[in-house]
N, C-alpha and C positions, 0 to 999 in steps of 0.2 A: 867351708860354710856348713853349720850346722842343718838339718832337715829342720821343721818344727814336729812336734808331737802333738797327736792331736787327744782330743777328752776321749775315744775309746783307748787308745794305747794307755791315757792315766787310768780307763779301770782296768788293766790287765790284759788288753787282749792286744796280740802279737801285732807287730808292722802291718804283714799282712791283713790280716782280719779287720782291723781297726781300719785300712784301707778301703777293705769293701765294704762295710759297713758307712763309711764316710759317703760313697754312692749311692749306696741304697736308701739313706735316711735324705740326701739331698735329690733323688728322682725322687720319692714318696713326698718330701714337702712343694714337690713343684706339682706333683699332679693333682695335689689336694689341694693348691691354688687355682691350678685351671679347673679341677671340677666343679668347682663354686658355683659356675653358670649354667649347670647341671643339675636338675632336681632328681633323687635316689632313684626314681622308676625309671629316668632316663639314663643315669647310671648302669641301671641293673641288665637296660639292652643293652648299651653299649661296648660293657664290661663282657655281658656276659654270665653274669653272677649273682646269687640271689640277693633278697636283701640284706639279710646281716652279714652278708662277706662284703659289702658295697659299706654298711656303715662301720665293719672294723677300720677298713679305710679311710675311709674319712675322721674316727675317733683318733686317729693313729697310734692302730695296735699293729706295730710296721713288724713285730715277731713272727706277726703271722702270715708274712709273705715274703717270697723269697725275690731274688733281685730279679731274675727271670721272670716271674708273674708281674713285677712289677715294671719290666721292658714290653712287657704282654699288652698293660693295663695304656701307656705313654702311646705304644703305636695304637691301639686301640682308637684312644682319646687325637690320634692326627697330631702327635704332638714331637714327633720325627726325634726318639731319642735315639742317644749316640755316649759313647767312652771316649774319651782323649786321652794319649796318653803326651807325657813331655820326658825331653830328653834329660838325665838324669844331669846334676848338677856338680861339676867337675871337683871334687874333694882336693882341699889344702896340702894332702899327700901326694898329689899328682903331678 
């Protein structure tokens, strides 16, 4: 069975990369969901962070933060994030 490929691997960026990149952009869209019930100045305690690092975030300028800050930002917000990984998928050669 083939893997799927996902749209960073069609712009060019490796298995890898396109990997983490696939985490970081799906914890970034889930905490700019839950922060919705969050006005910027409550953010900015929260977080920790002034205001225009609070509204990069929210604009999603997701460049400008790293998957780390944004593990930072999840527990921050009580929002108990976590990695899963799954067992790889037994190939047709095997």
């Amino acid at each position: 069975m083939r893997r799927q490929r996902n749209v960073f691997e069609d712009l060019g960026f490796s298995p890898q990369e396109a990997a983490a990149l696939v985490i970081k952009t799906r914890l970034h869209s889930k905490i700019v969901r839950y922060a919705k019930k969050y006005s910027q100045a409550q953010l900015q305690k929260i977080l920790n962070e002034p205001q225009p690092r609070v509204s990069d975030l929210l604009r999603g300028k997701i460049a400008k933060f790293s998957l780390e800050t944004l593990v930072n930002y999840a527990e921050a917000l009580r929002m108990r994030p976590e990695i899963r990984t799954h067992q790889p998928a037994e190939s047709a050669a095997d």
